[in-house]
KEBAMI-985144 format. One record per residue (C-alpha): residue in three letters; x, y, z. Coordinates in Angstrom, 1 decimal. Layout:
N
PT  residu      px      py      pz
PT     ALA       X       Y       Z
...
//
This chain:
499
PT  residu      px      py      pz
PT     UNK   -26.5    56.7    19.8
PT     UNK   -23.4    58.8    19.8
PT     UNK   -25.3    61.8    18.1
PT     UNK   -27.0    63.4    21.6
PT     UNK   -24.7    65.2    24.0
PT     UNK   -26.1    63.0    26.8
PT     UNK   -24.6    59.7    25.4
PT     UNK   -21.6    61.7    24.3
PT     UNK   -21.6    62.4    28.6
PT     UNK   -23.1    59.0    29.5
PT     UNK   -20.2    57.1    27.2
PT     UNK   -17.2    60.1    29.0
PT     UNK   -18.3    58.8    32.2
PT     UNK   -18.6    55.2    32.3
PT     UNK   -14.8    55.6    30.7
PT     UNK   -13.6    57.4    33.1
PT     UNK   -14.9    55.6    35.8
PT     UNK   -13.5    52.4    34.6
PT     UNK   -10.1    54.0    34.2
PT     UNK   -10.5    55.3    38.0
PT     UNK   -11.7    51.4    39.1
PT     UNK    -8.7    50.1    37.6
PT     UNK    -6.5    52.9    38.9
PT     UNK    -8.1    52.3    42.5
PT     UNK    -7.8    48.4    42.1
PT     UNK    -3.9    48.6    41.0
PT     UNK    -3.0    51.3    44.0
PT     UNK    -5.2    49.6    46.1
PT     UNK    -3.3    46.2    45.7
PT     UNK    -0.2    47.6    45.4
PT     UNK    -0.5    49.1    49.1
PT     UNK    -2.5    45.7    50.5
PT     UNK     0.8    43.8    49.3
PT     UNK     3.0    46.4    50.7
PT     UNK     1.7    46.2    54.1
PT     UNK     1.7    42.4    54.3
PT     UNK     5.0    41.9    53.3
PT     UNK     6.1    45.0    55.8
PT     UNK     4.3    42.9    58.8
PT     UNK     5.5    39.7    58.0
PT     UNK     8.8    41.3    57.7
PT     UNK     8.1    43.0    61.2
PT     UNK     7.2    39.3    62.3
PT     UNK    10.2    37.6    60.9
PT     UNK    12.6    40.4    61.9
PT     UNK    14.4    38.4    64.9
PT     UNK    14.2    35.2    63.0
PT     UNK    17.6    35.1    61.2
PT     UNK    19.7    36.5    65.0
PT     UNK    17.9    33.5    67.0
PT     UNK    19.0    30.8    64.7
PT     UNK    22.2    32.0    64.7
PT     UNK    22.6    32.5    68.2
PT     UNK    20.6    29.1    69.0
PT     UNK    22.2    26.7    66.2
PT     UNK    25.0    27.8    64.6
PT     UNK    27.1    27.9    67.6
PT     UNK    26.9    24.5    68.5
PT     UNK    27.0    23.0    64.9
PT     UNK    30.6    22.1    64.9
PT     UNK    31.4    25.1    62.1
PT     UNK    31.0    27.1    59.7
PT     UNK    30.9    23.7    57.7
PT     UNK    28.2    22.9    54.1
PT     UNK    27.8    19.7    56.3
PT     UNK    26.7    22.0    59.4
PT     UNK    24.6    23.7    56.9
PT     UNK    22.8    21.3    55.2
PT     UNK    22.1    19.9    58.7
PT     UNK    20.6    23.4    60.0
PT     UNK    19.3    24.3    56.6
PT     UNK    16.9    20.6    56.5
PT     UNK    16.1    20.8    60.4
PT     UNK    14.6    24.2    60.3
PT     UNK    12.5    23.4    55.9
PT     UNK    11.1    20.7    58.2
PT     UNK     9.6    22.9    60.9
PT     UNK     8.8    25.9    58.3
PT     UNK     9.0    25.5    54.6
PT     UNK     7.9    28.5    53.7
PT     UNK    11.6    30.1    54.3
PT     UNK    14.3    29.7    52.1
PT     UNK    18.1    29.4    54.1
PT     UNK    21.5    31.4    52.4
PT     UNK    24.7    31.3    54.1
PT     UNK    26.8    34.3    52.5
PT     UNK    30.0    35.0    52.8
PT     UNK    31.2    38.7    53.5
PT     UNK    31.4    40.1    50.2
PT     UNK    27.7    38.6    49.3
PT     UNK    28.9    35.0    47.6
PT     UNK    25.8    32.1    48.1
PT     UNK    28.7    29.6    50.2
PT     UNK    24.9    27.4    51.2
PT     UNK    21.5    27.4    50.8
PT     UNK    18.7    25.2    51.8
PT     UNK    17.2    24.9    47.9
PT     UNK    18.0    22.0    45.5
PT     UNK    21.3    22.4    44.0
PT     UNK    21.2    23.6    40.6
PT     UNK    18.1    25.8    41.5
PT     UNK    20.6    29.2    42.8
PT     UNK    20.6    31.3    39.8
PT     UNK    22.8    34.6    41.6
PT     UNK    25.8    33.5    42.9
PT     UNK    26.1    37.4    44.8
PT     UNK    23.9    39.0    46.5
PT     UNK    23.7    42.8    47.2
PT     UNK    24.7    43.2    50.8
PT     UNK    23.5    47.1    51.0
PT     UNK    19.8    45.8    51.9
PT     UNK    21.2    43.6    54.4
PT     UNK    23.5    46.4    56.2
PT     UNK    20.3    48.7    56.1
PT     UNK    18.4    45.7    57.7
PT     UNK    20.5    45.4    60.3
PT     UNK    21.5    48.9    61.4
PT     UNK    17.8    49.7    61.3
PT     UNK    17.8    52.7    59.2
PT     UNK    15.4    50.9    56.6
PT     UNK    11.7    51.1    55.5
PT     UNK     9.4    48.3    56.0
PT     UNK     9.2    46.6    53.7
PT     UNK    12.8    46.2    53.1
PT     UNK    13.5    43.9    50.0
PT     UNK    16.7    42.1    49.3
PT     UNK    18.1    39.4    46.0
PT     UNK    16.3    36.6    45.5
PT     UNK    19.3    34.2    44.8
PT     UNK    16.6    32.0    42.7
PT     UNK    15.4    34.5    40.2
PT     UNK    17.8    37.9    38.9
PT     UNK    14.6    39.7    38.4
PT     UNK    13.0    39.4    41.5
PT     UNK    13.2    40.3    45.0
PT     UNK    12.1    39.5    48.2
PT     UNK    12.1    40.3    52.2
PT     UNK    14.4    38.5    53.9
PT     UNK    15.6    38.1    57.9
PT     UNK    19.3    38.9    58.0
PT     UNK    22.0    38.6    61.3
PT     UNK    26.1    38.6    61.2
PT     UNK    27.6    35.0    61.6
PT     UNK    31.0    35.5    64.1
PT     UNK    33.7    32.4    64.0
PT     UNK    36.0    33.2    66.8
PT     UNK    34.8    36.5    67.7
PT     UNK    35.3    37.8    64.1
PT     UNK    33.1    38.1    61.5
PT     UNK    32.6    35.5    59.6
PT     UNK    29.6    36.1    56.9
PT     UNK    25.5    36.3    57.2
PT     UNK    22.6    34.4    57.7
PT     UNK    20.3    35.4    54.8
PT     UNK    16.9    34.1    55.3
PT     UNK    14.3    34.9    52.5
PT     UNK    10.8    35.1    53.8
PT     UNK     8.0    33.3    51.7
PT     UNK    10.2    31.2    49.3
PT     UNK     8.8    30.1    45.8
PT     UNK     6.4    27.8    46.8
PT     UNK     4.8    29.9    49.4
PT     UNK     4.3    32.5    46.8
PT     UNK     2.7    30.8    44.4
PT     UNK     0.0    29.4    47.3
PT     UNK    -0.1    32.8    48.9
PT     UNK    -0.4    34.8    45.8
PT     UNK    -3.7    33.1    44.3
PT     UNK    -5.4    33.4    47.8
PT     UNK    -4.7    36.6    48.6
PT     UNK    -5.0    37.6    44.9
PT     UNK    -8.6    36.1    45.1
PT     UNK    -9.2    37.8    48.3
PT     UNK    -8.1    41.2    47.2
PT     UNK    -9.7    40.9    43.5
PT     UNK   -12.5    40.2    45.3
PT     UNK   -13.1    43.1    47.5
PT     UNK   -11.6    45.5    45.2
PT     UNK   -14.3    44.5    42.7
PT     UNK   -17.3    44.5    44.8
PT     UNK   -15.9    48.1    46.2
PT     UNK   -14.9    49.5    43.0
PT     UNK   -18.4    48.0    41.3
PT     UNK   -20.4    49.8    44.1
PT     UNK   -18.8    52.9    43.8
PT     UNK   -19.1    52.9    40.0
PT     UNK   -22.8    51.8    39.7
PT     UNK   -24.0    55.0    42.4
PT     UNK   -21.1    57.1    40.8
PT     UNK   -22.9    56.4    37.1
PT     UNK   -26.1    56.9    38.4
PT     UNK   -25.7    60.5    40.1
PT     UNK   -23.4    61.5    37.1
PT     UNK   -26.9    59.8    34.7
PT     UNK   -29.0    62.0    37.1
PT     UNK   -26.5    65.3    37.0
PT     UNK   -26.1    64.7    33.4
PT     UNK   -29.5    64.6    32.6
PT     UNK   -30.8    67.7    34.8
PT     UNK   -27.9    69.6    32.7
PT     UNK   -28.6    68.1    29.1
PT     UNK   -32.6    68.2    29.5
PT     UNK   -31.9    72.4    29.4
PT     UNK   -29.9    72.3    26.2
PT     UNK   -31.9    69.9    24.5
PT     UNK   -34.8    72.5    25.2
PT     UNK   -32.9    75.5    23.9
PT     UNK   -31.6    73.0    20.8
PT     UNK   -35.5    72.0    20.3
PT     UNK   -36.5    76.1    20.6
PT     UNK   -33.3    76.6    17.7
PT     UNK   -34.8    74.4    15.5
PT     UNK   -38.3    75.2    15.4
PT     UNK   -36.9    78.7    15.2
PT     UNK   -35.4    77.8    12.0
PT     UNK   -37.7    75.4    10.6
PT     UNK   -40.3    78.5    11.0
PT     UNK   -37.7    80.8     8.0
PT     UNK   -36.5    82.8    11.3
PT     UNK   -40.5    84.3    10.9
PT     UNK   -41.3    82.6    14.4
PT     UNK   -39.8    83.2    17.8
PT     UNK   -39.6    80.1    20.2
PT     UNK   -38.7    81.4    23.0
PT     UNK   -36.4    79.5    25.5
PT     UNK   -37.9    79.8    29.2
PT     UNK   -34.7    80.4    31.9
PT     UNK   -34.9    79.5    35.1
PT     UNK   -33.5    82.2    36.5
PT     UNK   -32.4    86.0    35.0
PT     UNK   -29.6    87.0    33.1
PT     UNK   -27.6    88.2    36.2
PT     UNK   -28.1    85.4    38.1
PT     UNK   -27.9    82.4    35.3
PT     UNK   -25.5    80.1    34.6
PT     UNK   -24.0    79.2    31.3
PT     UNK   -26.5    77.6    29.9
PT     UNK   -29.0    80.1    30.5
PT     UNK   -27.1    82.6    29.5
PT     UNK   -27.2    81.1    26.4
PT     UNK   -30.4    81.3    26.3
PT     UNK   -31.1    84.4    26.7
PT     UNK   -28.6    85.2    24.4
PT     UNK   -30.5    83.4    22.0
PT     UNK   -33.7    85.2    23.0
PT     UNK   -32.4    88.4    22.2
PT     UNK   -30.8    86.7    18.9
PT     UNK   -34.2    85.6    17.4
PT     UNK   -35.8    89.1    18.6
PT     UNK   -33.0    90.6    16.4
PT     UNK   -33.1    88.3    13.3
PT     UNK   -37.1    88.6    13.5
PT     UNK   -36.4    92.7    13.8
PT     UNK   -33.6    92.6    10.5
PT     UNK   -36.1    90.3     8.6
PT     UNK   -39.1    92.4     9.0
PT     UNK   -36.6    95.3     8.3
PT     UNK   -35.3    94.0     5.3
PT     UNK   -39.1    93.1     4.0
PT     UNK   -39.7    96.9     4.5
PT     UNK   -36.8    98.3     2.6
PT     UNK   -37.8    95.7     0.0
PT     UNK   -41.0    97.3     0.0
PT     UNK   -39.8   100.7     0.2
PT     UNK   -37.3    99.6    -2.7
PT     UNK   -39.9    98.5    -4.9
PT     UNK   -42.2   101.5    -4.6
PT     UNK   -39.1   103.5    -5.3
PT     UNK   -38.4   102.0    -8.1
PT     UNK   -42.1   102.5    -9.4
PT     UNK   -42.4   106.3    -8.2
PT     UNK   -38.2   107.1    -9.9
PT     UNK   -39.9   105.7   -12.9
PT     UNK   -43.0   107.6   -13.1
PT     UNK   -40.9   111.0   -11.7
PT     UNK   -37.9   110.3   -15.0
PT     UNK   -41.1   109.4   -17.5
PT     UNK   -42.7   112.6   -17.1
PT     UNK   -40.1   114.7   -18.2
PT     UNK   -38.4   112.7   -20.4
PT     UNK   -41.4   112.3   -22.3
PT     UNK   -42.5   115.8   -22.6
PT     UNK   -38.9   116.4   -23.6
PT     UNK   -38.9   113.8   -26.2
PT     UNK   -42.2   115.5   -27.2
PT     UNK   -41.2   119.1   -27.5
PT     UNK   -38.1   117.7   -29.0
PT     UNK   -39.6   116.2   -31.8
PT     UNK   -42.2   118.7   -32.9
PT     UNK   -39.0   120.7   -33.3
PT     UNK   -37.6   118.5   -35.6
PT     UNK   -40.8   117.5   -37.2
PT     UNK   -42.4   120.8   -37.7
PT     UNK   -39.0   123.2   -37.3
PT     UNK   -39.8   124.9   -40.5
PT     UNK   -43.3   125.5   -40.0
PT     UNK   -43.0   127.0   -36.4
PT     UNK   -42.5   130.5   -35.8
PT     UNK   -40.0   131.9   -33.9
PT     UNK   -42.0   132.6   -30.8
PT     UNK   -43.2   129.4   -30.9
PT     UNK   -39.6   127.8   -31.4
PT     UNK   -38.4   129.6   -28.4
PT     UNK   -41.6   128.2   -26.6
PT     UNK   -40.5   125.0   -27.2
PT     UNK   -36.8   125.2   -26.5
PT     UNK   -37.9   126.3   -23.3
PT     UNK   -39.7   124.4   -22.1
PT     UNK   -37.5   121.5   -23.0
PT     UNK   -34.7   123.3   -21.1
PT     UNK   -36.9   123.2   -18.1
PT     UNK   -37.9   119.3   -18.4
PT     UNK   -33.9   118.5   -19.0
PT     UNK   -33.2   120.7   -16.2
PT     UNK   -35.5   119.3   -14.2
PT     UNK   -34.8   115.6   -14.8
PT     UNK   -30.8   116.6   -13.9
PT     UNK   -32.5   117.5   -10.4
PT     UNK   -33.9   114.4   -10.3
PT     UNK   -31.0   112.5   -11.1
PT     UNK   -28.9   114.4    -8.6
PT     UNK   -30.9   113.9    -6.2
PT     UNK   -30.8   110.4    -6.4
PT     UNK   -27.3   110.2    -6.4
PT     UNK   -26.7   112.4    -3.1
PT     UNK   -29.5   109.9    -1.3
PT     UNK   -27.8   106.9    -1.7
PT     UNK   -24.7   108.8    -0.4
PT     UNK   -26.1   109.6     2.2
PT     UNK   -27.6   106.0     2.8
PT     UNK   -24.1   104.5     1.8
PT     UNK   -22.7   107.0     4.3
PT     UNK   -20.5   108.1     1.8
PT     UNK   -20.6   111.7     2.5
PT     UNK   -18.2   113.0     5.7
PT     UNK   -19.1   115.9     7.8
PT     UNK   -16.9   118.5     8.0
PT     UNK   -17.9   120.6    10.9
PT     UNK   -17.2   124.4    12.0
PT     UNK   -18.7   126.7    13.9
PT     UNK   -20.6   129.1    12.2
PT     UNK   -23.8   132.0    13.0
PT     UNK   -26.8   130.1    11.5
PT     UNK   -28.5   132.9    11.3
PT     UNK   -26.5   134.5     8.5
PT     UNK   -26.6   131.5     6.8
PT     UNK   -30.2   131.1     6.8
PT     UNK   -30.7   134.7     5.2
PT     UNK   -28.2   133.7     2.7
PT     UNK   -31.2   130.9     1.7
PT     UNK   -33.8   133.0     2.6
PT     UNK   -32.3   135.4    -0.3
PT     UNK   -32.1   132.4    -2.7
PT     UNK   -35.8   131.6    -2.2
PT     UNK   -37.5   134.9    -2.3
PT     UNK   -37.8   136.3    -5.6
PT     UNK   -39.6   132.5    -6.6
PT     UNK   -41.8   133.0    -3.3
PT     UNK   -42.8   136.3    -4.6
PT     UNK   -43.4   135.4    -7.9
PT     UNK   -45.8   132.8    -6.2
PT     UNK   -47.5   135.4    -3.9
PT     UNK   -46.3   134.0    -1.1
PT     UNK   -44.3   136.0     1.6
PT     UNK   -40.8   134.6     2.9
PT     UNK   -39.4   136.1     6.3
PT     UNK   -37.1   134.4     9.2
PT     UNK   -37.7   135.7    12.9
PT     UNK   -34.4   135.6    14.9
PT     UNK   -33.7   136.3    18.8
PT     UNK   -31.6   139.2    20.1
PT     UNK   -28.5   136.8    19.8
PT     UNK   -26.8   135.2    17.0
PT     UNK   -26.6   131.5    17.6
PT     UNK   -23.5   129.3    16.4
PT     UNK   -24.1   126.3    15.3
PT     UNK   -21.4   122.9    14.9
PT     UNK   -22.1   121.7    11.3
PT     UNK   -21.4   120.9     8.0
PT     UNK   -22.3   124.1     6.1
PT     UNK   -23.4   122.9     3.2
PT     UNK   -25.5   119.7     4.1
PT     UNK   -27.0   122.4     6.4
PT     UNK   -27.7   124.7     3.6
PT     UNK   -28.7   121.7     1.3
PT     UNK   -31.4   120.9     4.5
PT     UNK   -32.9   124.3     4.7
PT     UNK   -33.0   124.7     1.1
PT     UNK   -34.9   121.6     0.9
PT     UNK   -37.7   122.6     3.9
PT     UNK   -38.4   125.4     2.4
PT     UNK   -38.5   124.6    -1.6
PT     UNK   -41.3   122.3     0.0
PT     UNK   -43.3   124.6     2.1
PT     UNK   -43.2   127.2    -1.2
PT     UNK   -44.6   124.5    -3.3
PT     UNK   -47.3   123.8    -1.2
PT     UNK   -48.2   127.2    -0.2
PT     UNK   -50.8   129.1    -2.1
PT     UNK   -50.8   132.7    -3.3
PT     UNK   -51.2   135.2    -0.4
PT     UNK   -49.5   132.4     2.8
PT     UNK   -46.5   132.6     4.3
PT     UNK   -43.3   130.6     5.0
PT     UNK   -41.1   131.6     8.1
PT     UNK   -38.2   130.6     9.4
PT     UNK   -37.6   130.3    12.9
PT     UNK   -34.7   129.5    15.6
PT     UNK   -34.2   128.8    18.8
PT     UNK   -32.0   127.6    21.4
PT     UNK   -32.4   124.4    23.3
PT     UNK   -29.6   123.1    25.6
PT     UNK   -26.7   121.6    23.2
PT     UNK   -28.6   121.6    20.2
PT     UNK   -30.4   125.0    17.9
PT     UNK   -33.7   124.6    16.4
PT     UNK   -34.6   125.3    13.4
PT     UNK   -38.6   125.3    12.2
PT     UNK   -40.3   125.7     8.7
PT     UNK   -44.0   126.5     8.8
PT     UNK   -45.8   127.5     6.4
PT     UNK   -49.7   128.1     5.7
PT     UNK   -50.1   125.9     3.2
PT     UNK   -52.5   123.0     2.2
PT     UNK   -51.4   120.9     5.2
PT     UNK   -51.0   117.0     5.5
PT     UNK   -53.1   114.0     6.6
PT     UNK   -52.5   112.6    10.1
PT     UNK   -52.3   109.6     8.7
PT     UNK   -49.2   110.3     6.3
PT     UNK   -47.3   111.9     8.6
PT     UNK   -45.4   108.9     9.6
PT     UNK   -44.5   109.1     6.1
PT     UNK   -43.4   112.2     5.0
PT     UNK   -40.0   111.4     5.6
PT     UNK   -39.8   108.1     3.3
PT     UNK   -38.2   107.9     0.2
PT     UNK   -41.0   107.1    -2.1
PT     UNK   -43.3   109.4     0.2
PT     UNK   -45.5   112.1    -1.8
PT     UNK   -48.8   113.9    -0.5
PT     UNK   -50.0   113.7    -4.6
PT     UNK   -48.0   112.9    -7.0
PT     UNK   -50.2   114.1   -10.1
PT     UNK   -49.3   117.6    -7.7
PT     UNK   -45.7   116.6    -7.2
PT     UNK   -45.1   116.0   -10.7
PT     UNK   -46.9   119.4   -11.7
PT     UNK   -44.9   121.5    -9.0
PT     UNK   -41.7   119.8    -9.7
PT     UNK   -41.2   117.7    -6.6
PT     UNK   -39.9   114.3    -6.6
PT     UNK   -40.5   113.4    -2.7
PT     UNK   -37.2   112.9    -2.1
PT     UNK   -36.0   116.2    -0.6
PT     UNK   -37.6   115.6     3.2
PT     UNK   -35.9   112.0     2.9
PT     UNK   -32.7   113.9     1.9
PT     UNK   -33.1   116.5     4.7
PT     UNK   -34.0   113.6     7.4
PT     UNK   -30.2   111.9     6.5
PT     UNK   -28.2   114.9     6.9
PT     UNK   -29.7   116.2    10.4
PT     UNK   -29.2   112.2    11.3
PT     UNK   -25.7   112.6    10.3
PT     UNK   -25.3   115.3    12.7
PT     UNK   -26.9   113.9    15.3
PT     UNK   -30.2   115.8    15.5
PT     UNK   -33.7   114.8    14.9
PT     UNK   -36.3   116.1    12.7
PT     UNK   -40.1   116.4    13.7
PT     UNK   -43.1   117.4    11.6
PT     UNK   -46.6   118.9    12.8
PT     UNK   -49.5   119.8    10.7
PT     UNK   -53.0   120.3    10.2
PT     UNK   -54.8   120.5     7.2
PT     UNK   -56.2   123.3     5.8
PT     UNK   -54.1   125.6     8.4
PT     UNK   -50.4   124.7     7.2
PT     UNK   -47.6   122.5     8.2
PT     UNK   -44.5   123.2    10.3
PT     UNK   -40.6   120.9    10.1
PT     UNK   -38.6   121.3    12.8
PT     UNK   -35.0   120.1    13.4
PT     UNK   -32.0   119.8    15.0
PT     UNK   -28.0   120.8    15.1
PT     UNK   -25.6   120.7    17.9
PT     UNK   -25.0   123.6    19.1
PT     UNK   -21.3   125.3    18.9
PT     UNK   -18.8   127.9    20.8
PT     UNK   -18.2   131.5    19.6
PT     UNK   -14.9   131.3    17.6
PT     UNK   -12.2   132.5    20.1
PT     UNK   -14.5   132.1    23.2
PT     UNK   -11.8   129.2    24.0
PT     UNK    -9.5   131.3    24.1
PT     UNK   -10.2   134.0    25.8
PT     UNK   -11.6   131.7    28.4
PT     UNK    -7.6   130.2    28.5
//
């Protein structure tokens, strides 16, 4: 029962409104008393002055005989007042109750001088000589013997008997109307505050429901929570909900994510081992017809196969490097450090690396450059790493008699850089691909030109790094063409001079 946030509300409310009923009921009484006693106070007020004026003076004295003949003459016309004669300092010298029955023998005269100067507050309450803990509103005037004071007429309005008759009426009466107001109020109080409750609860119970299928599903299916109004206008609970709209979209994107680095993962896995196999095996091979047949072989063919061992181990140390300085650059170990430098020196300095292999392959290795020298903002040598990269590719897939060119260009805060070259091309359909980690065009051809398919993953990183993008057009059959992008820096001293 106590499990839905409805009853949680439900229960809150009927609590509190029974702690506001009895809060209402207690102030409620508290004032209804207040006010009767204050107007029979009011009533009373002159009662105390006429009897002294109209009796006491002709009663022969300030005598207990007097007294007791005033005190029983006026219990016979109203018994529900009780008669104290005091003396000036407050003693009890008569009263009208049964002797024995006068518990105070003083009582505190500072309510009666406040009665009669007229500074007090209705209603004014004085001792009740017949009960210490109690106290009551009285009718007080100043007796005078001679012309002198002589004491005070202390009348106490609704004596003990009266109470106990007047209290169970009036308590009935006010119980009564209390309940029957405060019952009322709480039963359409309960009911709007049900209603309210409901309206706010029926919202989150749908977004709760939309949760929960959303989870039962493995976070594979969205369950969308409908709003009732937009994000700019909603209220909290809305807002929650479209919070949690764009929460499942994002666990559904990371999930789907996560199933394709899996993927990728797995089919890097399978393509690493096939790329180490290869030459680790012709290695081993070469290797052991050395050992087997060392003696047998001549020297030429000795050399032959030292060499060609050299290459495999040399090439497997590519691979392995390789594979380190990708998940560097997918750990994001590796920090920039950035300069300004003329990227088209450092492009010739590559250029230079590459050509004697290009030419040994027929192929013809140039770079075309503006008028100007462009700076570039970068990390020398991930940018040299990059370029390297782009055009180790393009060689490798370019046939005797193409070309590979190298190309740059300005374009607003960034440089571009392009690779073409007339090579064999690639598939529209792999180039989404190209730039994946376990991406390769053929890898029987890969494995025979000495690519691993990880270089254009490698590139892709580093121009990421520095904030560029990296784009790839090609046909097949006519070549293929990588273009990408570094930000763009100022001439070394150009600050200056402009200070």
């Amino acid at each position: 029962m106590f499990r839905t946030l409805y009853s949680k509300l439900a229960i809150t409310l009927v609590v509190l409104f029974l702690l506001l009923g009895a809060l209402f009921f207690t102030v409620m009484r508290a004032t209804f008393e207040s006010q009767q006693l204050a107007a029979e106070q009011q009533l009373n007020r002159p009662l105390a002055q006429r009897l002294v004026h109209e009796y006491l003076a002709g009663a022969g004295g300030l005598t207990a005989e007097a007294d007791r003949t005033l005190f029983d003459a006026m219990m016979s016309i109203n018994p529900t007042i009780e008669l104290y004669r005091l003396g000036l300092d407050g003693h009890v010298v008569s009263c009208s109750v049964p002797p024995g029955r006068v518990i105070r023998e003083f009582v505190d005269l500072d309510p009666v001088r406040r009665f009669l100067d007229g500074t007090a507050r209705w209603p004014l309450k004085g001792d009740d000589p017949r009960d210490p803990r109690r106290s009551k509103i009285f009718s007080a005037a100043p007796i005078l013997s001679n012309g002198e004071p002589a004491g005070y007429l202390y009348i106490v309005i609704g004596g003990e008997e009266q109470d106990s008759i007047a209290r169970k009426f009036a308590m009935d009466h006010t119980l009564m109307s209390a309940l029957w107001l405060i019952g009322g109020g709480l039963v359409l109080g309960l009911v709007a505050g049900f209603a309210a409750f409901g309206l706010l609860t029926t919202r989150l119970q749908r977004l709760a429901q939309a949760m929960e299928r959303f989870r039962s599903s493995n976070f594979a299916e969205k369950v969308p929570y409908l709003a009732g109004s937009d994000a700019a206008t909603a209220d909290e609970i809305d807002r929650l909900g479209h919070t949690y709209n764009q929460m499942a979209d994002r666990i559904i994107d990371q999930l789907q994510e996560l199933r394709d680095n899996d993927s990728a993962r797995r089919d890097l896995i399978a393509n690493v081992s096939h790329d180490l196999r290869t030459p680790l095996a012709s290695l081993r091979g070469y290797l052991d017809t050395l050992l087997l047949k060392g003696d047998a072989l001549s020297e030429r063919e000795r050399a032959f196969y030292l060499e060609t061992a050299a290459r495999q181990s040399e090439r497997l140390g590519n691979l392995v490097a390789q594979f380190f300085e990708l998940a560097k650059l997918d750990a994001g170990d590796i920090k920039l450090t950035r300069e300004p430098f003329v990227i088209e020196e450092l492009i010739q300095d590559v250029v230079q690396q590459f050509r004697i292999r290009a030419e040994g392959k027929g192929v013809e290795l140039s770079m075309t450059a503006g008028g100007r020298s462009h700076f570039a903002n970068a990390d020398i040598g991930l940018t040299e790493r990059a370029l390297g990269n782009l055009i180790d590719n393009a060689i490798r897939h370019t046939g005797s008699g193409g070309s590979v060119t190298v190309s740059i260009r300005a374009d607003g805060s960034m440089i571009e850089i392009t690779v073409a070259d007339t090579g064999s091309g690639i598939p529209r359909e792999a180039l989404p691909h190209v730039f994946e980690r376990s991406f390769t065009l053929d890898r029987s051809r890969s494995s025979a030109s000495g690519g691993s398919g990880l270089g254009l993953a490698i590139t892709k990183r580093i121009v990421e790094l520095h904030g560029g993008r990296i784009t790839v057009d090609s046909v097949v059959g006519e070549g293929t063409s990588f273009t990408f992008q570094l930000p763009a820096g100022d001439r070394p001293g150009a600050t200056a001079m402009a200070a």
